[in-house]
RODO-2510 file (C-alpha; in nm, 4 decimals, decimal comma):
residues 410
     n   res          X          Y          Z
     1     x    -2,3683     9,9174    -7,0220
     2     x    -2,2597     9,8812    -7,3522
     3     x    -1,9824     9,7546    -7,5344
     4     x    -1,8333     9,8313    -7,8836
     5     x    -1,7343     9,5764    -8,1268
     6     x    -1,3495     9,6417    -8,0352
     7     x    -1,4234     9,5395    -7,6944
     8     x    -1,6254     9,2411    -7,7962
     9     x    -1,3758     9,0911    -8,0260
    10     x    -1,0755     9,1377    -7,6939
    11     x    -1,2808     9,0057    -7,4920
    12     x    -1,3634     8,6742    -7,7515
    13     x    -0,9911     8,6277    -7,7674
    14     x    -0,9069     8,6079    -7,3984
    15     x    -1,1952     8,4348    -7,3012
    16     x    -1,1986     8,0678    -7,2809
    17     x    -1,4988     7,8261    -7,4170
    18     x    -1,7751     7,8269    -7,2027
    19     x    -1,6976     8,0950    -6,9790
    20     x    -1,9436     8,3675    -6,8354
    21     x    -1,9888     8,7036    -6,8495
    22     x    -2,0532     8,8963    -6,4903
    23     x    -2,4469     8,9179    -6,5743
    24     x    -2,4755     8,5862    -6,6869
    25     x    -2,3227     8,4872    -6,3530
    26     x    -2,5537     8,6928    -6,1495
    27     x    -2,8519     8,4760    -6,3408
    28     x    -3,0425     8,1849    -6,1484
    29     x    -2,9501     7,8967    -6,3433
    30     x    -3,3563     7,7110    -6,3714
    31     x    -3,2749     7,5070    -6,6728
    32     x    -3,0028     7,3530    -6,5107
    33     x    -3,1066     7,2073    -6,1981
    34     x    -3,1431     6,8068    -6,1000
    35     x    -3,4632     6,7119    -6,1316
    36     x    -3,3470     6,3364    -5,9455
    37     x    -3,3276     6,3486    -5,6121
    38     x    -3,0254     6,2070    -5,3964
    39     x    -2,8790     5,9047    -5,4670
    40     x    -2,7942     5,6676    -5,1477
    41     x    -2,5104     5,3710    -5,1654
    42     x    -2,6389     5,0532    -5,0536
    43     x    -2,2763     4,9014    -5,0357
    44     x    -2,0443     5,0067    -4,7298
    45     x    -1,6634     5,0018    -4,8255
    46     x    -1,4484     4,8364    -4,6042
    47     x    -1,1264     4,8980    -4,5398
    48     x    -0,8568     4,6791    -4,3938
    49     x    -0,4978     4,8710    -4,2172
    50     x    -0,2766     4,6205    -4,1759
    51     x     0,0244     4,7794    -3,9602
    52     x     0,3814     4,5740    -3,9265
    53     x     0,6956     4,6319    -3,7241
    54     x     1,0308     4,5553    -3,8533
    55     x     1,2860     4,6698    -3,6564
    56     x     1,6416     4,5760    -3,5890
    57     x     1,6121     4,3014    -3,3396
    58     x     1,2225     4,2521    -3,3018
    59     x     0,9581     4,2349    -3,5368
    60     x     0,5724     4,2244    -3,5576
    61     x     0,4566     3,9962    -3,8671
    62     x     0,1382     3,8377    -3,9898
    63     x     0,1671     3,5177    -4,1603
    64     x    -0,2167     3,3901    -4,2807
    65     x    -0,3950     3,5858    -4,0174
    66     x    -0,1768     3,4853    -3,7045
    67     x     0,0243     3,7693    -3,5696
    68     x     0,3936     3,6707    -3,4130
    69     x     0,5944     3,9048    -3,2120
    70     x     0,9180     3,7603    -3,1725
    71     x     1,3144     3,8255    -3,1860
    72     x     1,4759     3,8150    -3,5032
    73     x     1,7549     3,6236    -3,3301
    74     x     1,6617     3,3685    -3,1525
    75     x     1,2955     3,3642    -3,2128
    76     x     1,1041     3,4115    -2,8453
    77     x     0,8145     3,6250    -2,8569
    78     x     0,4364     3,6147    -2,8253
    79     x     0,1975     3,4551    -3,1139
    80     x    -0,1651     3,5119    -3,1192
    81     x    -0,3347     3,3060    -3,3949
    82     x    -0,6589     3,3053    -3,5442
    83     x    -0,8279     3,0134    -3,3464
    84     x    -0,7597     3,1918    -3,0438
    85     x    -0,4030     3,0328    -2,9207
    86     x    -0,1592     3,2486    -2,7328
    87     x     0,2099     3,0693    -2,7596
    88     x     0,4046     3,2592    -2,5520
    89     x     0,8144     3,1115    -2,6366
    90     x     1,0496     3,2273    -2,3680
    91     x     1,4219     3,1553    -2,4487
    92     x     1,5668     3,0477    -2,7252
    93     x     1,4159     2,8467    -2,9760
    94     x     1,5534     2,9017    -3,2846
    95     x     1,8089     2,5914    -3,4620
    96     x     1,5222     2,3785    -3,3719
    97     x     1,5487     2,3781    -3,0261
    98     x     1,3625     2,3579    -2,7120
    99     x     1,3046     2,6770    -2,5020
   100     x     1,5378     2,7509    -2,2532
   101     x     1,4689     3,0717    -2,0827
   102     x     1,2151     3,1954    -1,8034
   103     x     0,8922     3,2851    -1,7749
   104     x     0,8107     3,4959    -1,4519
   105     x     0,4432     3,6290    -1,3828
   106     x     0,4249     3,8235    -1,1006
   107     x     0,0366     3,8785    -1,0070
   108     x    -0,0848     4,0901    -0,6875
   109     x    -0,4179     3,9945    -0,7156
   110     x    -0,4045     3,6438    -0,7525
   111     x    -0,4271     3,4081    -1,0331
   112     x    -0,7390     3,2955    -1,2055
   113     x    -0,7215     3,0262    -1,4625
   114     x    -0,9956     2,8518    -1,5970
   115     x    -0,9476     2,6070    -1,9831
   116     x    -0,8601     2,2973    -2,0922
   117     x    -0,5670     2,0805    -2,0604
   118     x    -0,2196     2,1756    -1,9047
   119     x     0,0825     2,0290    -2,0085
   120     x     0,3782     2,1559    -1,8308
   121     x     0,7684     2,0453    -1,8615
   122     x     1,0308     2,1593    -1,6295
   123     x     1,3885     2,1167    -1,6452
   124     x     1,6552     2,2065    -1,3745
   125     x     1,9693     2,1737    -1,6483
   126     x     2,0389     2,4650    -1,8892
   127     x     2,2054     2,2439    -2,1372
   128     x     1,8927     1,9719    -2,0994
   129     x     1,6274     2,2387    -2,2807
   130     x     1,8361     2,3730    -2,5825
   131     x     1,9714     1,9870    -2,6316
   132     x     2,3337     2,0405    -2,6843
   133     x     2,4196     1,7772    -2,4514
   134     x     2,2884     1,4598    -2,5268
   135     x     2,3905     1,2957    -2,1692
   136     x     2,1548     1,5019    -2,0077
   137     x     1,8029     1,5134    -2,1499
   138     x     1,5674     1,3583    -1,9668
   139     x     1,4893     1,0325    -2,1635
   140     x     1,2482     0,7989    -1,8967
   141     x     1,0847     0,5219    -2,0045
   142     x     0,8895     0,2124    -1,8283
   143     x     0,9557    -0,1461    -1,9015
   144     x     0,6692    -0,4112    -1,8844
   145     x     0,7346    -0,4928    -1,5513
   146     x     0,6664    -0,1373    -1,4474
   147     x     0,9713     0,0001    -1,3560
   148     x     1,0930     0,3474    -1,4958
   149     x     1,4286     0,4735    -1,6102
   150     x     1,5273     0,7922    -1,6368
   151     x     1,8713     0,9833    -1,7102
   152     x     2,0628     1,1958    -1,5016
   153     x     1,8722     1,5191    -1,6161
   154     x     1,7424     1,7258    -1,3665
   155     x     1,8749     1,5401    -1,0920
   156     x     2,1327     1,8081    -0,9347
   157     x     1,8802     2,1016    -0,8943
   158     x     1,5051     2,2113    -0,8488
   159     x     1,2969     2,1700    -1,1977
   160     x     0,9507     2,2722    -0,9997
   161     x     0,9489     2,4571    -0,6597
   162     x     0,6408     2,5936    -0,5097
   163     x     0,5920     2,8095    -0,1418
   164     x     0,2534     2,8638    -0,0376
   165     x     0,1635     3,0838     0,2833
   166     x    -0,1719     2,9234     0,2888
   167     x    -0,3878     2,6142     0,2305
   168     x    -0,3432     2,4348    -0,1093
   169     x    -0,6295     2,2754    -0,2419
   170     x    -0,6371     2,0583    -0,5547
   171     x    -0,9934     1,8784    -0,6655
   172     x    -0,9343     1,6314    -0,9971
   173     x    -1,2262     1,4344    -1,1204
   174     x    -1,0597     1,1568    -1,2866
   175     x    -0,7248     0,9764    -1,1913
   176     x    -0,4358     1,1383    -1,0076
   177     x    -0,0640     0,9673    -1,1266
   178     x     0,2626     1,1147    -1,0054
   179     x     0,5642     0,9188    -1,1072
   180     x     0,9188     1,0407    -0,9698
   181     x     1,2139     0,8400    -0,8658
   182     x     1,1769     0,8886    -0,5092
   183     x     0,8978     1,0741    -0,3951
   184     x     0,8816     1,1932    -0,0115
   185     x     0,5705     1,3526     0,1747
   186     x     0,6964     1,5289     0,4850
   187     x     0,4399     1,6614     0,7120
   188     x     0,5124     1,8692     1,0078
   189     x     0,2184     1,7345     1,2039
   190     x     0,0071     1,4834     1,0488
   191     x     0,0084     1,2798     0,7062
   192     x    -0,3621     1,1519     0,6427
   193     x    -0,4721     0,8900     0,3821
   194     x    -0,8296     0,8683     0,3145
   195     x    -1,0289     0,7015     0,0449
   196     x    -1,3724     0,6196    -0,0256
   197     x    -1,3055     0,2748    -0,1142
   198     x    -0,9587     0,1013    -0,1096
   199     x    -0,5939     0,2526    -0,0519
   200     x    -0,3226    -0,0271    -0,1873
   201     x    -0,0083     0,0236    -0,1252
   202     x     0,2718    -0,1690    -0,3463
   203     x     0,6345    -0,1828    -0,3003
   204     x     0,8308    -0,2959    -0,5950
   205     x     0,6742    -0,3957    -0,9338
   206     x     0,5128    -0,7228    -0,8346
   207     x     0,5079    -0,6666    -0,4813
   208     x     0,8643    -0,7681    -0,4430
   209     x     1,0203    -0,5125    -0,2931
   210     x     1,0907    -0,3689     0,0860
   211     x     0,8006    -0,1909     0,2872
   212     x     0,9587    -0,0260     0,5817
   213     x     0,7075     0,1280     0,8351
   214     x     0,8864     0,3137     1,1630
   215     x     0,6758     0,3979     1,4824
   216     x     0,5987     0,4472     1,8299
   217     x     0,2812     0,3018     1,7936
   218     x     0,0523     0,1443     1,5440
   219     x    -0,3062     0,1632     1,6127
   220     x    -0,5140    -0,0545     1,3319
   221     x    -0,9144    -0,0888     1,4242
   222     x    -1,0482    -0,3048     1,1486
   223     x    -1,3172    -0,5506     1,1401
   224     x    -1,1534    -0,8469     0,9596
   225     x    -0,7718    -0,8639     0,9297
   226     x    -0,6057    -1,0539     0,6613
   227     x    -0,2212    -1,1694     0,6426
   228     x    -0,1111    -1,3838     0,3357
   229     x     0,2916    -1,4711     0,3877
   230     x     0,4126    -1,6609     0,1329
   231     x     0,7877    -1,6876     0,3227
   232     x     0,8807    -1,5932     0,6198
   233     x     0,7727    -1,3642     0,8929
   234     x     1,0067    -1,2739     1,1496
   235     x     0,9666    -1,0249     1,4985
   236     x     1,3089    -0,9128     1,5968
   237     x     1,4003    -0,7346     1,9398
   238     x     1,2218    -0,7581     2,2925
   239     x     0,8530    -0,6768     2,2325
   240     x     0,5923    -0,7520     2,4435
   241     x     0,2545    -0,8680     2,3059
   242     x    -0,0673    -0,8608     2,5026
   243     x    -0,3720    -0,9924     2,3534
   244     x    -0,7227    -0,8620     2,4925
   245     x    -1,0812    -1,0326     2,4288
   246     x    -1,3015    -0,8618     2,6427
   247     x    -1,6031    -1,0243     2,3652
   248     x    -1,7185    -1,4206     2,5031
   249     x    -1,7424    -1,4951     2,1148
   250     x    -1,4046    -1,3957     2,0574
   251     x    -1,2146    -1,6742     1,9130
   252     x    -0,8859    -1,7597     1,7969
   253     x    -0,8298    -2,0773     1,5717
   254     x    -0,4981    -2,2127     1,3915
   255     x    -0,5317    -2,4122     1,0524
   256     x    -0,3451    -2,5472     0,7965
   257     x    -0,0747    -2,8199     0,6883
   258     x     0,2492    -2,7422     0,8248
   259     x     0,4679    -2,7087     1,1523
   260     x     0,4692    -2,5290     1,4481
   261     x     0,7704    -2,4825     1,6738
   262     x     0,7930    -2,2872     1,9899
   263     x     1,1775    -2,2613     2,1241
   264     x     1,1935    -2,0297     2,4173
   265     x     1,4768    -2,0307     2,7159
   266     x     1,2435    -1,8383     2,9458
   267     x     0,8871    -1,9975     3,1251
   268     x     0,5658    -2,0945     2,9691
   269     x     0,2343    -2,0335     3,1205
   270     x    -0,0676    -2,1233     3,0458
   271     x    -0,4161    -2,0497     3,2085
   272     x    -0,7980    -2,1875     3,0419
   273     x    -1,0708    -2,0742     3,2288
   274     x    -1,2936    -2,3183     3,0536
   275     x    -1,1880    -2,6994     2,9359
   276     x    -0,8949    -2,8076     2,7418
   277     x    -0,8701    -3,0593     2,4784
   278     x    -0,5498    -3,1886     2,2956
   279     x    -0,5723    -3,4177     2,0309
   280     x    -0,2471    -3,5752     1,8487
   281     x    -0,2927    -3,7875     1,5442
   282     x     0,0505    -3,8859     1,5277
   283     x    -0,0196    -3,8671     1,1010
   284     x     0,3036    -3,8009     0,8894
   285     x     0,4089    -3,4375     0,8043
   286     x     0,2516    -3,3019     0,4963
   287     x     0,6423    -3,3123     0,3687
   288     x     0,8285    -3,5764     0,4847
   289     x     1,1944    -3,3735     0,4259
   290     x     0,9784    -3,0425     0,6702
   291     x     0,9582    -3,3078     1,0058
   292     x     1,0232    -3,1563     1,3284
   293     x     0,9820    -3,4512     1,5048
   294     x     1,2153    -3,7596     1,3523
   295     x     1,0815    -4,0688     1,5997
   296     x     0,7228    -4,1006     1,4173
   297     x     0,6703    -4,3986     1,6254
   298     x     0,5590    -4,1249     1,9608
   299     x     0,2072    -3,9365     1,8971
   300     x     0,2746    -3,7576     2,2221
   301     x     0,5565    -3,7140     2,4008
   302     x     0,6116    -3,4855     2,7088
   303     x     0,9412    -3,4545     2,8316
   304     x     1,1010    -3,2236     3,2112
   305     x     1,4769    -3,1862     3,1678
   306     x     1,5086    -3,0260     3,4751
   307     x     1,2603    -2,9972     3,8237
   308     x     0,8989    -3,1631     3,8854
   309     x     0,6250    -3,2495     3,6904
   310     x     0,3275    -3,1275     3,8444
   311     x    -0,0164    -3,2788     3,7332
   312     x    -0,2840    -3,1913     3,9825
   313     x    -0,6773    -3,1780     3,9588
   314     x    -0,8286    -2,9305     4,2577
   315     x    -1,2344    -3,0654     4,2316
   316     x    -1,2277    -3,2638     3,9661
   317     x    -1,1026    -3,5990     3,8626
   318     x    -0,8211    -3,7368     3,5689
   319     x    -0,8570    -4,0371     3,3404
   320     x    -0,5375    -4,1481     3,1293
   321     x    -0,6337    -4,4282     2,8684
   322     x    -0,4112    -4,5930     2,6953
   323     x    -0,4533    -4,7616     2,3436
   324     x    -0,7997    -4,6508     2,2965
   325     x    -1,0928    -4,3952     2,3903
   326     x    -1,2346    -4,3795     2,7614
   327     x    -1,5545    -4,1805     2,8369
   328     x    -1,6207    -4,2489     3,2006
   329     x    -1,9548    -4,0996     3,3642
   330     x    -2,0206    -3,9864     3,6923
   331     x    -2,0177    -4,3142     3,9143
   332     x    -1,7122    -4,4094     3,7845
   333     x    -1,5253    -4,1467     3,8669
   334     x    -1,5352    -3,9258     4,1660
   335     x    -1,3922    -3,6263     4,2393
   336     x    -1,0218    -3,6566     4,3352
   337     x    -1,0224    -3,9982     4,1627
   338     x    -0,7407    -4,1154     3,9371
   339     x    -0,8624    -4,3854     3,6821
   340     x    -0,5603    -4,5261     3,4668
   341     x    -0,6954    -4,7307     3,1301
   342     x    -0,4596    -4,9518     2,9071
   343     x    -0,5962    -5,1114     2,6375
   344     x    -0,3135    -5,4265     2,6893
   345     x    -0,1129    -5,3740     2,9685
   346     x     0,0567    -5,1730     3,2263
   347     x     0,3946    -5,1384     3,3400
   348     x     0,4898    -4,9157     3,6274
   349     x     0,9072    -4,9579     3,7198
   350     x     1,0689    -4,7350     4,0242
   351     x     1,5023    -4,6308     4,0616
   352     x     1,7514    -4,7083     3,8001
   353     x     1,5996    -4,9702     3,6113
   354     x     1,7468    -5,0576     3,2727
   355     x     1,3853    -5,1062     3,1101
   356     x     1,0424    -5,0954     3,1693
   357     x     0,8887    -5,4310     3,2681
   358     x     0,7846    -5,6172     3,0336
   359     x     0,3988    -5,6988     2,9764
   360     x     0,3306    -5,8959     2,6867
   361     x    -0,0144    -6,0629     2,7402
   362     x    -0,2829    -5,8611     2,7234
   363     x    -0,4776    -5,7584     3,0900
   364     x    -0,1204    -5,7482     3,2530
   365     x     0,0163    -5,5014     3,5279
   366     x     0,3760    -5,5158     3,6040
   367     x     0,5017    -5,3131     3,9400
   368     x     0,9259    -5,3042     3,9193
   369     x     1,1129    -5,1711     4,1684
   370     x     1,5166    -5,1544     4,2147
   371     x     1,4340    -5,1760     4,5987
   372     x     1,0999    -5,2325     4,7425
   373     x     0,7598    -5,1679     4,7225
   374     x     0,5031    -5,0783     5,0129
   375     x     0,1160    -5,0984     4,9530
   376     x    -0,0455    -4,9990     5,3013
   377     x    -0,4053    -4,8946     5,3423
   378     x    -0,6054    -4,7244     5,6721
   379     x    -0,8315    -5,0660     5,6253
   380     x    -0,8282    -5,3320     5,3957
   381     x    -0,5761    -5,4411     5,1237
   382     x    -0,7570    -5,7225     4,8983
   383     x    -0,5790    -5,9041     4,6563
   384     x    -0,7936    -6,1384     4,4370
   385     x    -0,6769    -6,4157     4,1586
   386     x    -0,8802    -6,6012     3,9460
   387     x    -0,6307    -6,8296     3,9112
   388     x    -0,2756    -6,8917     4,1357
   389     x    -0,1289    -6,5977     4,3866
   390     x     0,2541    -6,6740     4,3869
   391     x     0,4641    -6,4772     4,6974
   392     x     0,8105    -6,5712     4,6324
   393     x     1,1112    -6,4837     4,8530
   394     x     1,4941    -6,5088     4,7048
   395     x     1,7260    -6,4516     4,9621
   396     x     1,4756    -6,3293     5,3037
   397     x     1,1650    -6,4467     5,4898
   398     x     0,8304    -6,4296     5,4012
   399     x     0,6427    -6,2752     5,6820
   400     x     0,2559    -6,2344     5,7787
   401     x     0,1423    -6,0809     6,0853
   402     x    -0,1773    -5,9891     6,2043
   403     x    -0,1570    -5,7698     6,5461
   404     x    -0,5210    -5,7889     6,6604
   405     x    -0,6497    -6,0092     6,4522
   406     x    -0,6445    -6,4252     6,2957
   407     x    -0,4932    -6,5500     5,9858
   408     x    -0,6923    -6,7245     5,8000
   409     x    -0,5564    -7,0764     5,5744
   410     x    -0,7540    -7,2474     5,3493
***
């Protein structure tokens, strides 16, 4: 194909720099190929999309990598931040103030938690969590002495309330505290304490207060039983107590420095299988303005308003000794024997008599009667004097008869 010189100089003129004819086109192009290969890029280019919601009411923000999605109005939402909290704010807490609304989880399946610490705060007042009343927050405190006061918050209705169709089953491994202002444990059936070690059980801050215990019957199996009253102890109503030692070493001992007094208007009776020993010192009460007993001149006095005195032996023998310690052995006294012991003298006085005879010499036995006196035996009577034998006669005869046998003067 050719082309005249018209045609060439056209063509010049509409043809911009550096373009191609039709057969230069259909040429390989050799000289221009890369003679590098491919070039890879070590760096990979990241890119960030950072997408935010800002809507009327509700809006999704990111504030130095924690992400908030909350109400523009009050401010309760959800909050995820970068060190892996999740704040959930239910109610209002905008102003600076505490939440106040509810939050309700509602899980089929169960719950599964498993984390660190819990700290939970309930209130049954409205006004108590947004603190526009000041009367009723809960302020509660403790004083030294252990006692806690709290305000009137959350005292008409239910801050916590739990219903469980099942067994509830709580394992802590370090201390358990639950303070309240009256805390009560109802159980349907049975309430069991159990502890590995000691239970304690305290009413008042020292110990001071009441302990009130209500029941049918109080079983306690224990091997040592301790009581420490520092005032009084008192059993009120019509009880009856029974005592049982079935154990030969069982034994029951009173000690200490202070009185004991039994008033009763009913009987007193008292059986020992084994001997009896009562000793009096007739010492002065620990505190002289705590006597009982006024007249400290008596050690031992026993005294029958009303009816007999009984004191009977069955097989064995009785000793009274008077003014000092006796210790007879067998000879000396028999079985059914009465031995009487004065250290001075004795005086033995019958009927209405003003006094007791008098005995002041030492070794003396005075016999007084307001009427008479009889001494008869199935055999002999002896009467024996060192010294004189006076038989005196006021008024009446003085009479000695012998039916079968002789009287005998010297």
């Amino acid at each position: 194909m050719s082309t005249n010189k018209f045609d060439k100089k056209i063509l010049e003129k509409i043809t911009p720099d550096g373009a191609k004819t039709m057969s230069e086109k259909k040429k390989t192009p050799t000289d221009s190929l890369p003679t590098t290969p491919d070039e890879t890029q070590e760096e990979e280019v990241k890119r960030e999309i950072t997408v935010l919601i800002n809507g009327k009411r509700l809006q999704l923000v990111e504030v130095d990598g924690d992400i908030h999605f909350a109400d523009k109005d009050v401010g309760h939402g959800l909050s995820v931040t970068k060190k892996g909290d999740m704040i959930i704010v239910a109610g209002a807490g905008g102003n600076g103030n505490a939440c106040g609304g509810r939050f309700m989880i509602n899980a089929r399946g169960g719950q599964w938690y498993k984390g660190g610490a819990i700290i939970q705060e309930a209130s049954a007042d409205e006004s108590a969590g947004t603190g526009t009343n000041g009367d009723s927050s809960t302020q509660e405190s403790q004083s030294s002495t252990g006692k806690t006061d709290t305000t009137q918050a959350g005292k008409t209705g239910v801050a916590l309330s739990q219903c469980l169709f099942g067994d509830h089953i709580e394992e802590c491994h370090g201390n358990v505290h639950i303070r309240a202002r009256n805390i009560t444990l109802d159980a349907i059936e049975t309430l069991t304490l159990m502890a590995g070690e000691q239970i304690s059980i305290q009413a008042g801050p020292k110990g001071g207060g009441n302990l009130d215990m209500r029941s049918g019957q109080i079983n306690v199996e224990t091997d040592t039983y301790v009581e420490k009253i520092t005032a009084n102890k008192i059993i009120d109503g019509t009880p009856e107590t029974t005592r049982l030692g079935y154990d030969p070493r069982t034994n029951e001992s009173t000690l200490g420095w202070y009185n004991l007094n039994s008033n009763i208007t009913g009987d007193y009776k008292l059986a020992v299988g084994g001997c009896m020993e009562v000793t009096v010192a007739g010492a002065p009460p620990p505190v002289p303005t705590n006597a009982l007993i006024l007249n400290r001149t008596v050690g031992y006095s026993l005294t029958v308003a009303l009816g007999s005195m009984n004191l009977s032996t069955i097989a064995g023998s009785a000793l009274i000794a008077i003014g000092g310690l006796a210790f007879p052995d067998e000879d000396s006294l028999k079985p059914g024997s009465l031995d009487i012991k004065a250290m001075t003298s004795v005086g033995i006085s019958a009927a209405e008599v003003p006094e007791l005879p008098s005995a002041p010499s030492a070794g003396d036995i005075n016999i007084r009667s307001l009427t008479k006196v009889d001494i008869e035996a199935t055999t002999d009577v002896n009467i024996k004097a060192k010294k004189d034998i006076n038989v005196e006669a006021d008024t009446g005869d003085i009479s000695i008869l012998a039916t079968a046998g002789k009287i005998y003067l010297n």
